[in-house]
N, CA, C and O atoms as a Tinker XYZ file with bonds, in Angstrom:
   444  protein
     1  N      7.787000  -35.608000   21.861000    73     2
     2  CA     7.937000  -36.359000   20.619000    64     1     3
     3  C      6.589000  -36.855000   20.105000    63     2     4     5
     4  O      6.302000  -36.652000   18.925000    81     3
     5  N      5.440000  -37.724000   21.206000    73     3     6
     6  CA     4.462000  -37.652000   20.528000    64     5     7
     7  C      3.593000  -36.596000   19.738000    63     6     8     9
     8  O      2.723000  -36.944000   18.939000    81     7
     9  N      3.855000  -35.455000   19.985000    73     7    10
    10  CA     3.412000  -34.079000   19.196000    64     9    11
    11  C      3.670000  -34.422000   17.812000    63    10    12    13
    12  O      2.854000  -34.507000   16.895000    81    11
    13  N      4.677000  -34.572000   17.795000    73    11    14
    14  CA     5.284000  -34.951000   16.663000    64    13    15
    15  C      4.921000  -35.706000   15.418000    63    14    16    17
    16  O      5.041000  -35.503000   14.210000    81    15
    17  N      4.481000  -36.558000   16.103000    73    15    18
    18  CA     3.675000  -37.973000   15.376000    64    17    19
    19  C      2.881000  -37.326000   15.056000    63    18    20    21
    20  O      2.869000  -36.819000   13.934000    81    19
    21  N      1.741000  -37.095000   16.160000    73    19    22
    22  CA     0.738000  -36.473000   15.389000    64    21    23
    23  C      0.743000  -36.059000   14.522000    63    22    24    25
    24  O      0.286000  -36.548000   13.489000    81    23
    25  N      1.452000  -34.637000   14.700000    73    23    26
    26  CA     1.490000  -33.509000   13.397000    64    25    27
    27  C      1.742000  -34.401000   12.045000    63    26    28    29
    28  O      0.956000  -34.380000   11.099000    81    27
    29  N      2.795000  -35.092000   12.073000    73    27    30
    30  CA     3.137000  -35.610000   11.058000    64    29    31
    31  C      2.558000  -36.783000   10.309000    63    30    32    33
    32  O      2.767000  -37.016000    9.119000    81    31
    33  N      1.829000  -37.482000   11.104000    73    31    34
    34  CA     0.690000  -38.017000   10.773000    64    33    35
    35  C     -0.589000  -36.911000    9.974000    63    34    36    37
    36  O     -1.159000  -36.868000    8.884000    81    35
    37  N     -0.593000  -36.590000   10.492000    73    35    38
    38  CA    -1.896000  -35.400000   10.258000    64    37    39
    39  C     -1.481000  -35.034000    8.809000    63    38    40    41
    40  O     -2.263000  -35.380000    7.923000    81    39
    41  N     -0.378000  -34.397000    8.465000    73    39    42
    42  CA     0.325000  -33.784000    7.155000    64    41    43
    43  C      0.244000  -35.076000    6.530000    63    42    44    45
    44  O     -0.249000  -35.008000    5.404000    81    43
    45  N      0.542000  -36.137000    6.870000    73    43    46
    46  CA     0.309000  -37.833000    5.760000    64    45    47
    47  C     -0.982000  -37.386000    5.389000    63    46    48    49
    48  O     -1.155000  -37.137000    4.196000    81    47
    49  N     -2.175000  -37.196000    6.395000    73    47    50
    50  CA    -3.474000  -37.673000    5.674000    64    49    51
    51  C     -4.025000  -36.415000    4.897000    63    50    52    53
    52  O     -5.012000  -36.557000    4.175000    81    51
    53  N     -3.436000  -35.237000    5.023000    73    51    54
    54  CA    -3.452000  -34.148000    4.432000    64    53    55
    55  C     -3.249000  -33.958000    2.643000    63    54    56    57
    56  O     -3.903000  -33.412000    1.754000    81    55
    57  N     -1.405000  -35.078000    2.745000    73    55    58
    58  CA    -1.458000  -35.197000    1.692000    64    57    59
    59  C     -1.869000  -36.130000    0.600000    63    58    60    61
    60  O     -1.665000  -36.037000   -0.611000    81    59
    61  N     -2.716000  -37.386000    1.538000    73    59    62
    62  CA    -3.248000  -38.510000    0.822000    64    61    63
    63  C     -4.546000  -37.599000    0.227000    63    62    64    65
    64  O     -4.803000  -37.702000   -0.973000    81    63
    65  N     -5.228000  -36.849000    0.943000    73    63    66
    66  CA    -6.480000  -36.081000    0.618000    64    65    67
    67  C     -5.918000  -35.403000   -0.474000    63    66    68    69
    68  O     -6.429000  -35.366000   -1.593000    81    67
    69  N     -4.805000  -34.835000   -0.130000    73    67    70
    70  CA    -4.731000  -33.299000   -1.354000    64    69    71
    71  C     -4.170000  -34.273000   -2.904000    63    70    72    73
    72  O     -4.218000  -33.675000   -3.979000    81    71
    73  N     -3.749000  -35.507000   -2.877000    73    71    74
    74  CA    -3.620000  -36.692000   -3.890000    64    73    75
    75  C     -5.097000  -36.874000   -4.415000    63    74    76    77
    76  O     -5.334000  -36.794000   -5.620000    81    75
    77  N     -5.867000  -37.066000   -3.687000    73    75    78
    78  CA    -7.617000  -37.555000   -3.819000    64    77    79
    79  C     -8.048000  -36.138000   -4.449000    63    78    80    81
    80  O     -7.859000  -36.162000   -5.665000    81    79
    81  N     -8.364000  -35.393000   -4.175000    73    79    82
    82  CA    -8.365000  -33.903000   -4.639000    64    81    83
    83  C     -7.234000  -33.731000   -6.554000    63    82    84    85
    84  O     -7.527000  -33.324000   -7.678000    81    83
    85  N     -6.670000  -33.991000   -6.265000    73    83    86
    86  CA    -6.104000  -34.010000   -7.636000    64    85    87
    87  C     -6.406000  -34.868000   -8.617000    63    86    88    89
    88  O     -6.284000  -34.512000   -9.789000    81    87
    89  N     -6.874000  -36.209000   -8.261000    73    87    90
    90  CA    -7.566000  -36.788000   -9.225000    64    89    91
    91  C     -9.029000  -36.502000   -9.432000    63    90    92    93
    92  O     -9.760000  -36.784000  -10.381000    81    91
    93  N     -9.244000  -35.946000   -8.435000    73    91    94
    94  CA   -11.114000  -35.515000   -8.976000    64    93    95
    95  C    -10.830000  -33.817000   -9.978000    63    94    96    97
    96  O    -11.630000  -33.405000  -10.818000    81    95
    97  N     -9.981000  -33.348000   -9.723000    73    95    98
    98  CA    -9.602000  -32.183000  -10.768000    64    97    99
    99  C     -9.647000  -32.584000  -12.187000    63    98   100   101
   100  O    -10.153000  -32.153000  -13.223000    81    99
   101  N     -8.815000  -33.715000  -11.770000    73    99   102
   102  CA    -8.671000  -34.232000  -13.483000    64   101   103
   103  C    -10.029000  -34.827000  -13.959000    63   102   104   105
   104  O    -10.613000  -34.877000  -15.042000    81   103
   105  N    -10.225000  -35.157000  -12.991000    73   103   106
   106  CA   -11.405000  -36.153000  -13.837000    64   105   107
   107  C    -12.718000  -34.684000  -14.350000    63   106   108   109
   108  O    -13.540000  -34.618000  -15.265000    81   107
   109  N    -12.457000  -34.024000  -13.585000    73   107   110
   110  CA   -13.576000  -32.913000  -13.922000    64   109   111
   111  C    -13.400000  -32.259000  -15.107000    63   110   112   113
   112  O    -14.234000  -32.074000  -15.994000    81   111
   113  N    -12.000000  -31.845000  -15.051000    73   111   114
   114  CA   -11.761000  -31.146000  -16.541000    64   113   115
   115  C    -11.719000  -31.987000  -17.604000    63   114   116   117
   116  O    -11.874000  -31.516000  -18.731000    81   115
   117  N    -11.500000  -33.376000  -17.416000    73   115   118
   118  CA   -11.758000  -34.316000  -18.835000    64   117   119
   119  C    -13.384000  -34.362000  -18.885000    63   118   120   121
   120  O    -13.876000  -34.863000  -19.896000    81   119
   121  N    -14.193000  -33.911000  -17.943000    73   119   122
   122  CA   -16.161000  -34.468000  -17.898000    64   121   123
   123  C    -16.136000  -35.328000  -17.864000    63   122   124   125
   124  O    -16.911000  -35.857000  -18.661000    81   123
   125  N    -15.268000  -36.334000  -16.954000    73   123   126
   126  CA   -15.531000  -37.910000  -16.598000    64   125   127
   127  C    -17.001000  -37.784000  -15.542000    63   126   128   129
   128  O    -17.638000  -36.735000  -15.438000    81   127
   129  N    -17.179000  -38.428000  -15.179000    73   127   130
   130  CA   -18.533000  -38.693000  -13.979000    64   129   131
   131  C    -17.564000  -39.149000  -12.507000    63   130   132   133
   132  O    -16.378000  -39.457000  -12.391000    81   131
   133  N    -18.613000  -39.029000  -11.569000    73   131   134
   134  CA   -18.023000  -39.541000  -10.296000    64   133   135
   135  C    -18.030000  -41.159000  -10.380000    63   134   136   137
   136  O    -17.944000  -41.590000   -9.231000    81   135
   137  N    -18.090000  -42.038000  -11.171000    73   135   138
   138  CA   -17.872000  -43.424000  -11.680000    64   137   139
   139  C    -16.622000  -43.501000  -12.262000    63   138   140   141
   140  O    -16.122000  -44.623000  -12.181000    81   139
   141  N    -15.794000  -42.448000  -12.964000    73   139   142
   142  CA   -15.211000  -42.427000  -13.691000    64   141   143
   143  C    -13.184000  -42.771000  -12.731000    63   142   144   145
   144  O    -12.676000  -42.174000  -11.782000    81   143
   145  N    -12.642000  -43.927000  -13.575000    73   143   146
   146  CA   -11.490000  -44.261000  -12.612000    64   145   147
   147  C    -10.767000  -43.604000  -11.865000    63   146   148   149
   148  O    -10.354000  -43.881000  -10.739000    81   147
   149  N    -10.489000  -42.077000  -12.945000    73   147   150
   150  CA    -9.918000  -40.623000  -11.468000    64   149   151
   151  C    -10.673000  -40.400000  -10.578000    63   150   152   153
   152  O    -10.122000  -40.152000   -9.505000    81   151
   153  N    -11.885000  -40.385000  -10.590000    73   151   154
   154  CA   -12.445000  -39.845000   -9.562000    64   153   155
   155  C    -12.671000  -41.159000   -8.081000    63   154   156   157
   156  O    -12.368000  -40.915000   -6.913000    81   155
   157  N    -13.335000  -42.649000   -8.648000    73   155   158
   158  CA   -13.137000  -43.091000   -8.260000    64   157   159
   159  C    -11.638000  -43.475000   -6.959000    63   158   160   161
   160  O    -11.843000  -43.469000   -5.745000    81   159
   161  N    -10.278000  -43.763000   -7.566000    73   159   162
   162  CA    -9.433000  -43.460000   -7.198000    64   161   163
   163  C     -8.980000  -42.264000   -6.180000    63   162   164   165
   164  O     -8.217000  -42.334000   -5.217000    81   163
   165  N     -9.760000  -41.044000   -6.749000    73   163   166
   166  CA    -9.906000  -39.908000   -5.552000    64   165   167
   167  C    -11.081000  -40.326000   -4.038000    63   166   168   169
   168  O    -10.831000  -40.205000   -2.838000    81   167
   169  N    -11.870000  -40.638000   -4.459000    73   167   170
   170  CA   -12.598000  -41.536000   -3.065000    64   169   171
   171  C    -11.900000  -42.305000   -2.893000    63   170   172   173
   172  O    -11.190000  -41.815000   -2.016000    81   171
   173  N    -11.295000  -43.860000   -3.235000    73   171   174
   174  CA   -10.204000  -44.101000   -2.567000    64   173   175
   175  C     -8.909000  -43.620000   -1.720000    63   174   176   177
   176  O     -8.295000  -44.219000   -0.837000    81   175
   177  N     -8.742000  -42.596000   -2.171000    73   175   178
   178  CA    -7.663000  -42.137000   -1.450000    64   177   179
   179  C     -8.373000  -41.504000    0.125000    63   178   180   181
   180  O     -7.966000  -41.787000    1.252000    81   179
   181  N     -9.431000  -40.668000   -0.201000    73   179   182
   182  CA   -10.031000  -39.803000    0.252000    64   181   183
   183  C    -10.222000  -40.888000    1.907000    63   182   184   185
   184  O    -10.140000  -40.596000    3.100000    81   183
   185  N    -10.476000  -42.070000    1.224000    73   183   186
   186  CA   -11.454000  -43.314000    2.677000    64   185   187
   187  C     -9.728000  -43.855000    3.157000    63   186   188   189
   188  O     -9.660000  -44.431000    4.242000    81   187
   189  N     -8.432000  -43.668000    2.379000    73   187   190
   190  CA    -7.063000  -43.990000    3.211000    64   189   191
   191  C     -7.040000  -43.098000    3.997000    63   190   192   193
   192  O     -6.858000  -43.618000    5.098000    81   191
   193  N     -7.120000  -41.995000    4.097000    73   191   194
   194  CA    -6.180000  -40.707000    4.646000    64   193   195
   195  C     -7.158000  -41.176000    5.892000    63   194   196   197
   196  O     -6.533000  -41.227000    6.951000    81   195
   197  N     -8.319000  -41.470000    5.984000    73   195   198
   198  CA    -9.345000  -41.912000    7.289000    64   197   199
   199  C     -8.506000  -42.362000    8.154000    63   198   200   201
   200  O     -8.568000  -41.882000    9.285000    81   199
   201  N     -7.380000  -43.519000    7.828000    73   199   202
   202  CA    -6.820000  -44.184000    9.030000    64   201   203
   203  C     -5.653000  -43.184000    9.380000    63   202   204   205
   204  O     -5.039000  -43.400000   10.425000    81   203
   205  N     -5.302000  -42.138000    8.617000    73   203   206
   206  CA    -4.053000  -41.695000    9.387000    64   205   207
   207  C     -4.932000  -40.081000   10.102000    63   206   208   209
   208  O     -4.475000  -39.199000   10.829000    81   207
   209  N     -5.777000  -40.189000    9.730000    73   207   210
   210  CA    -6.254000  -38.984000   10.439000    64   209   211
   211  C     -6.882000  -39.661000   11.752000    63   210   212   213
   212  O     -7.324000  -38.922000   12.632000    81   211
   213  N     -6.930000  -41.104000   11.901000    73   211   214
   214  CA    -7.598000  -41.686000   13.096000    64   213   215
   215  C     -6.251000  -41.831000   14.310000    63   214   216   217
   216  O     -6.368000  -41.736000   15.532000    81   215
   217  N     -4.672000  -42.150000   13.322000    73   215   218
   218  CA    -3.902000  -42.249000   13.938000    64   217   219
   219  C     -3.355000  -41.060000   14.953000    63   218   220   221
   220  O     -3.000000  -41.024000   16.131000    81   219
   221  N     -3.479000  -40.083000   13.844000    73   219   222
   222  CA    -3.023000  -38.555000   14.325000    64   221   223
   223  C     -3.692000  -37.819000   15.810000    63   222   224   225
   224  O     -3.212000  -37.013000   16.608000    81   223
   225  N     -5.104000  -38.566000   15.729000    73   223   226
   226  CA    -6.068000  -37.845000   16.715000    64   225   227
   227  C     -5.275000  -38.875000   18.018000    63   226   228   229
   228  O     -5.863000  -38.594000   19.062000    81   227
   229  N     -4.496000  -39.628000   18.216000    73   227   230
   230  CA    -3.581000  -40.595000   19.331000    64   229   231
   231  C     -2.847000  -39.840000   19.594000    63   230   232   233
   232  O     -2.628000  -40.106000   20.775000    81   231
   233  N     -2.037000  -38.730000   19.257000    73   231   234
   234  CA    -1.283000  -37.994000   20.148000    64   233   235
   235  C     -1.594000  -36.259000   20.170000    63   234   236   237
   236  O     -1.083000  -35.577000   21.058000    81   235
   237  N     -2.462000  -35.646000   19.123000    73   235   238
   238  CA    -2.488000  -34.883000   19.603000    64   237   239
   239  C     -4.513000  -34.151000   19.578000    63   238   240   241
   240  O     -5.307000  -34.770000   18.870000    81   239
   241  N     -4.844000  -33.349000   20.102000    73   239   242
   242  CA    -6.208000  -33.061000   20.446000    64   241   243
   243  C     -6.913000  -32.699000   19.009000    63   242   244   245
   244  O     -6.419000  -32.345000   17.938000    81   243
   245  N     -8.166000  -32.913000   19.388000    73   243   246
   246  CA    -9.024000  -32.910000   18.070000    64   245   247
   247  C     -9.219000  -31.348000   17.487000    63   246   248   249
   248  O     -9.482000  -30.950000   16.352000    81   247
   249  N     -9.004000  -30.706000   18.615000    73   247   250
   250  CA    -8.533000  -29.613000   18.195000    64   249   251
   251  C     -7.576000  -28.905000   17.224000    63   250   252   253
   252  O     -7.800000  -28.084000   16.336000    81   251
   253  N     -5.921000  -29.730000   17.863000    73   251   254
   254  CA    -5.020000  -29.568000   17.048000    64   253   255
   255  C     -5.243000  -29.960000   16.150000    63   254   256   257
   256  O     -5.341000  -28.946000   15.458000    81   255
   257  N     -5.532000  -31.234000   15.177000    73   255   258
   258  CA    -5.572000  -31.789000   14.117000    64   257   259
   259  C     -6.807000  -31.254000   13.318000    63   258   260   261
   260  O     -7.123000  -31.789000   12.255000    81   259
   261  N     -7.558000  -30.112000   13.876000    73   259   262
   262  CA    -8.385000  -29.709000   12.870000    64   261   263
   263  C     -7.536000  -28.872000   12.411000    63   262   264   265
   264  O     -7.206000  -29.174000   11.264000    81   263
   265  N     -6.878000  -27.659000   12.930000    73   263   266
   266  CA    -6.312000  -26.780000   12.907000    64   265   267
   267  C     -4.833000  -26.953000   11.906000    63   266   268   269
   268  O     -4.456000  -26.315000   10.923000    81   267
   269  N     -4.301000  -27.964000   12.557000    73   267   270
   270  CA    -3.020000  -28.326000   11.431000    64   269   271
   271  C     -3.583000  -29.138000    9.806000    63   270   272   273
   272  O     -2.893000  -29.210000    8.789000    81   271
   273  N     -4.778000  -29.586000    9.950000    73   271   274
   274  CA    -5.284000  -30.594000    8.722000    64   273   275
   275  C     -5.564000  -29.201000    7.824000    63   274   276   277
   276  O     -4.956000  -29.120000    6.757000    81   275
   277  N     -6.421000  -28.146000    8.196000    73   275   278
   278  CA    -6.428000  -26.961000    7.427000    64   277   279
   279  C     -5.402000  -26.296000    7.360000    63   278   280   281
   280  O     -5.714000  -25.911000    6.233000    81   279
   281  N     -4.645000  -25.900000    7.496000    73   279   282
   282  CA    -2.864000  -25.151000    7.319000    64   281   283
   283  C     -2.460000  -25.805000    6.384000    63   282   284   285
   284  O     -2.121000  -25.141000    5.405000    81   283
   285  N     -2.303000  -27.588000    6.271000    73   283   286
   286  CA    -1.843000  -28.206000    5.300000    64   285   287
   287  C     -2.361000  -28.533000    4.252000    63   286   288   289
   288  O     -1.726000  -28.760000    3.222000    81   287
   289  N     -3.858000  -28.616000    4.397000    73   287   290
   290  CA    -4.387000  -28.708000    3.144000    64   289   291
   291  C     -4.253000  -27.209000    2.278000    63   290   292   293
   292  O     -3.876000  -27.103000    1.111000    81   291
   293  N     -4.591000  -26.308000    3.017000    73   291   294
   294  CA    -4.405000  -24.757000    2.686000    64   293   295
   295  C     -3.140000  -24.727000    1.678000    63   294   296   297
   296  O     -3.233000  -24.840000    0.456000    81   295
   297  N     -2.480000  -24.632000    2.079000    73   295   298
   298  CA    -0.779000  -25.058000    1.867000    64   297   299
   299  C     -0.729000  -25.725000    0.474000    63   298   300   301
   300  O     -0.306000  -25.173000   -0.543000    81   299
   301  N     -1.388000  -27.429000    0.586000    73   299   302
   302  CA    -0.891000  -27.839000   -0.453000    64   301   303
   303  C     -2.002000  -27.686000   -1.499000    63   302   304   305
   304  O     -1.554000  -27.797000   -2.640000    81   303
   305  N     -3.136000  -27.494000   -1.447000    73   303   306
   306  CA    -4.041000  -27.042000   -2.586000    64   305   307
   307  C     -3.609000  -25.649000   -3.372000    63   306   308   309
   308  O     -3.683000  -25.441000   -4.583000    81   307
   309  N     -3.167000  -24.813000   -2.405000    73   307   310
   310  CA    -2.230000  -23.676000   -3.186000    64   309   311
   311  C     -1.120000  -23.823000   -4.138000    63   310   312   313
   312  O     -0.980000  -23.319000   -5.253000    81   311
   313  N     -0.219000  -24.762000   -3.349000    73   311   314
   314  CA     0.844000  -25.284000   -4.501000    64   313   315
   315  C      0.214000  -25.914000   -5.991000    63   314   316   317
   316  O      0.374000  -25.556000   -7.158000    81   315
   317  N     -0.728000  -27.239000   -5.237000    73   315   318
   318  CA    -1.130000  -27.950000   -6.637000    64   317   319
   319  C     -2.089000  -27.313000   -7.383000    63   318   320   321
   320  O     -2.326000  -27.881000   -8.449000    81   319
   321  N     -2.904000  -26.018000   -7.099000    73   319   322
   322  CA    -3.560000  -25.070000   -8.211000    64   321   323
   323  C     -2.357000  -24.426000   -9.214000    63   322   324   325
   324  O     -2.339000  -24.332000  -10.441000    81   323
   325  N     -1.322000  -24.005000   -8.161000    73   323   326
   326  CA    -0.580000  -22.802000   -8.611000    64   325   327
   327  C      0.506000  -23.685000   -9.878000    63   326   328   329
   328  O      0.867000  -23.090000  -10.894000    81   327
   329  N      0.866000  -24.980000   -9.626000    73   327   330
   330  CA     2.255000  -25.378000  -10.036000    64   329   331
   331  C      1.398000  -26.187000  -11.516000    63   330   332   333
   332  O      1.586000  -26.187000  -12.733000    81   331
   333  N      0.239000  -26.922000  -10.408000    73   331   334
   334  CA    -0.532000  -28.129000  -12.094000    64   333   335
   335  C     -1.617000  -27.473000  -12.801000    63   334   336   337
   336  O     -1.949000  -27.911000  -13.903000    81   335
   337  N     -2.114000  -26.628000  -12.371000    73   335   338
   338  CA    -3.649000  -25.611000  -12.991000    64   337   339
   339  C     -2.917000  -24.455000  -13.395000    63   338   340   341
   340  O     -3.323000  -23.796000  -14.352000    81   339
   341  N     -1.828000  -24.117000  -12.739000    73   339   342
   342  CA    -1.848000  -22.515000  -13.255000    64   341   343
   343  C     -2.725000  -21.491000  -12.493000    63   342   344   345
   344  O     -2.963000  -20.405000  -13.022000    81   343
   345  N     -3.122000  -21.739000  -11.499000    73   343   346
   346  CA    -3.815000  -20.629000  -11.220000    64   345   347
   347  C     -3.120000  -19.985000  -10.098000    63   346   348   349
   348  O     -2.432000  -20.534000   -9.238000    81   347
   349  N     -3.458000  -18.490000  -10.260000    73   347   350
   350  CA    -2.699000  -17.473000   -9.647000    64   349   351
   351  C     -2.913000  -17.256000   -7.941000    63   350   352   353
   352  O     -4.025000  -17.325000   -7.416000    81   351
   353  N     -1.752000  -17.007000   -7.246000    73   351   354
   354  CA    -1.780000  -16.601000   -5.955000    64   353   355
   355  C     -2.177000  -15.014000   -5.778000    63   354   356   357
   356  O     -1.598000  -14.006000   -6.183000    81   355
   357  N     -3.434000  -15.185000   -4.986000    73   355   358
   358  CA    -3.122000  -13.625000   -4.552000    64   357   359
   359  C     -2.935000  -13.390000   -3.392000    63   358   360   361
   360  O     -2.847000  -14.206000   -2.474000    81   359
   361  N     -2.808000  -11.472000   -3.321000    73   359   362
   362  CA    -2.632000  -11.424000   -2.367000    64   361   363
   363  C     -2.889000  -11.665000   -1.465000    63   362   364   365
   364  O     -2.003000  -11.739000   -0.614000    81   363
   365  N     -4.770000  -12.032000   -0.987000    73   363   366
   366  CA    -5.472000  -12.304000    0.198000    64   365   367
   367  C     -5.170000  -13.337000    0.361000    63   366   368   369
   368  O     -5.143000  -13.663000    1.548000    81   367
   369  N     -4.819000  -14.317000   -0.569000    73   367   370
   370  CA    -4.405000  -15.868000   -0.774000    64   369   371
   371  C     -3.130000  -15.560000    0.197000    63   370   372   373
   372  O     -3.170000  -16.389000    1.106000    81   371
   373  N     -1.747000  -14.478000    0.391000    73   371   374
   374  CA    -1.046000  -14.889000    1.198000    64   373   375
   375  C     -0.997000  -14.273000    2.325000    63   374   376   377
   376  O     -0.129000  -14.598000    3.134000    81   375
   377  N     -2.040000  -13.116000    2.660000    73   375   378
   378  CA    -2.460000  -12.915000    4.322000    64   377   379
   379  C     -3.373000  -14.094000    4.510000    63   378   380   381
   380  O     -3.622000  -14.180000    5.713000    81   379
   381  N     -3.870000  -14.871000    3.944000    73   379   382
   382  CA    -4.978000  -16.030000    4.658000    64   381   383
   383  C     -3.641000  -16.970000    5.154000    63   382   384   385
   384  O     -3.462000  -17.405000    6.292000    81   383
   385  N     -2.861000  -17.134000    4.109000    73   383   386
   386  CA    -2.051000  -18.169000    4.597000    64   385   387
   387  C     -1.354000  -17.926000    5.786000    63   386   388   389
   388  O     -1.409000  -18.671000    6.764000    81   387
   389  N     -0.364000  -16.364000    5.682000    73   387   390
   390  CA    -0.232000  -16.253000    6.682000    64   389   391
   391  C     -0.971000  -16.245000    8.050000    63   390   392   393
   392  O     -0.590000  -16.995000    8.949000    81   391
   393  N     -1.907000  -15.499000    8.197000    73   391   394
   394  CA    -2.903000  -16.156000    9.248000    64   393   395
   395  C     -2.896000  -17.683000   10.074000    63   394   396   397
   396  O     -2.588000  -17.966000   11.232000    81   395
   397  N     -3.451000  -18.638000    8.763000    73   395   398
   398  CA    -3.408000  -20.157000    9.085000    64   397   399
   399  C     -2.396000  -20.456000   10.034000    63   398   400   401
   400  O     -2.631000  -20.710000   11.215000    81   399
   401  N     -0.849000  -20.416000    9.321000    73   399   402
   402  CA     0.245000  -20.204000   10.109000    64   401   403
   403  C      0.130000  -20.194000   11.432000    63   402   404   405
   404  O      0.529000  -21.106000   12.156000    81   403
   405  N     -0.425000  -19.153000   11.818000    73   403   406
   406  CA    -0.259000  -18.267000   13.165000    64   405   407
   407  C     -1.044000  -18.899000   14.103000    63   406   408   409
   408  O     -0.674000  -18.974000   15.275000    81   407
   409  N     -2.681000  -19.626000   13.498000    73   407   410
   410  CA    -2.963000  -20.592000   14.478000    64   409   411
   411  C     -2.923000  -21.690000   14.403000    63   410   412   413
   412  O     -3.845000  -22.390000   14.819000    81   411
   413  N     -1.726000  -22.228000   13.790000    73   411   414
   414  CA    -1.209000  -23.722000   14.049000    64   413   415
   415  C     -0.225000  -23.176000   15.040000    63   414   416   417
   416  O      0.210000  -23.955000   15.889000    81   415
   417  N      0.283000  -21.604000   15.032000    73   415   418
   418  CA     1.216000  -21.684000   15.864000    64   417   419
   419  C      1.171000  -21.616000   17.693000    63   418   420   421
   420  O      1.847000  -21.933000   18.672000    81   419
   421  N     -0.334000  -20.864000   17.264000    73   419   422
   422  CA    -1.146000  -20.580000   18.394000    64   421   423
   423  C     -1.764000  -22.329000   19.585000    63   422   424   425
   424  O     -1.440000  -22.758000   20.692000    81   423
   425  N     -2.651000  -22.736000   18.590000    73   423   426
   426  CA    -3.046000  -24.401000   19.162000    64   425   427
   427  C     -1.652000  -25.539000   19.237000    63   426   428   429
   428  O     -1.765000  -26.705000   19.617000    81   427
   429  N     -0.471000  -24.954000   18.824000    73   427   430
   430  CA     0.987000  -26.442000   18.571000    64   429   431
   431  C      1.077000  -25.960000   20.555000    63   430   432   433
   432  O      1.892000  -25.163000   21.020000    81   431
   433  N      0.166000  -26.606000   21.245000    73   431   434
   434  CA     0.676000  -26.521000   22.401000    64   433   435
   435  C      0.727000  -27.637000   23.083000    63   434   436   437
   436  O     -0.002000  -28.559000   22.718000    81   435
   437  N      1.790000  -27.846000   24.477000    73   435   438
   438  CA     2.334000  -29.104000   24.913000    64   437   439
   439  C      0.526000  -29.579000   25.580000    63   438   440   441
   440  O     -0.168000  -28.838000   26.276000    81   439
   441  N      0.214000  -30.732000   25.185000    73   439   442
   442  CA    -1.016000  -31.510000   25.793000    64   441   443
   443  C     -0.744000  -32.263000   27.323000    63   442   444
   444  O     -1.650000  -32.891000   27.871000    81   443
């Protein structure tokens, strides 16, 4: 069960980042500055996800949580290009993913 936590911790700070990441998008395509309240707000988020990625590294290896933090960010930067930008999936876009997959499936081992 602590596996668990982890992981799921890990996917929290994944998606507080991939939140932080979406407001610096915006702020870029309006030509705000890195002063500017989206972006700002995106470093905020960016310095939260710190404590759950501190939490996550408590149950599972620094290993794992590199490995699952990229799968999920992978994951959800794909969605939020594809669903709020419009931009297209390709194909290498879904052998990479698949890949990723394979070594979260590879490192998800009992500690």
């Amino acid at each position: 069960m602590t596996m668990f936590w982890g992981y799921f911790l890990c996917a929290m700070a994944t998606c507080v980042i991939i939140a932080g990441d979406y407001y610096f998008k915006l702020a870029i395509e309006d030509g705000d500055t890195l002063l500017s309240g989206k972006a700002l707000l995106g470093v905020a988020l960016y310095a939260a996800s710190a404590a759950l990625w501190f939490a996550s590294m408590r149950f599972i290896t620094l290993a794992q949580v590199g490995v699952a933090a990229s799968i999920f960010t992978l994951l959800a930067l794909t969605a939020l290009g594809h669903v709020f930008f419009q931009e297209k999936i390709a194909h290498r876009d879904v052998i990479g993913i698949s890949l990723a997959i394979g070594a979260v499936l590879v490192m998800a081992r009992a500690v």
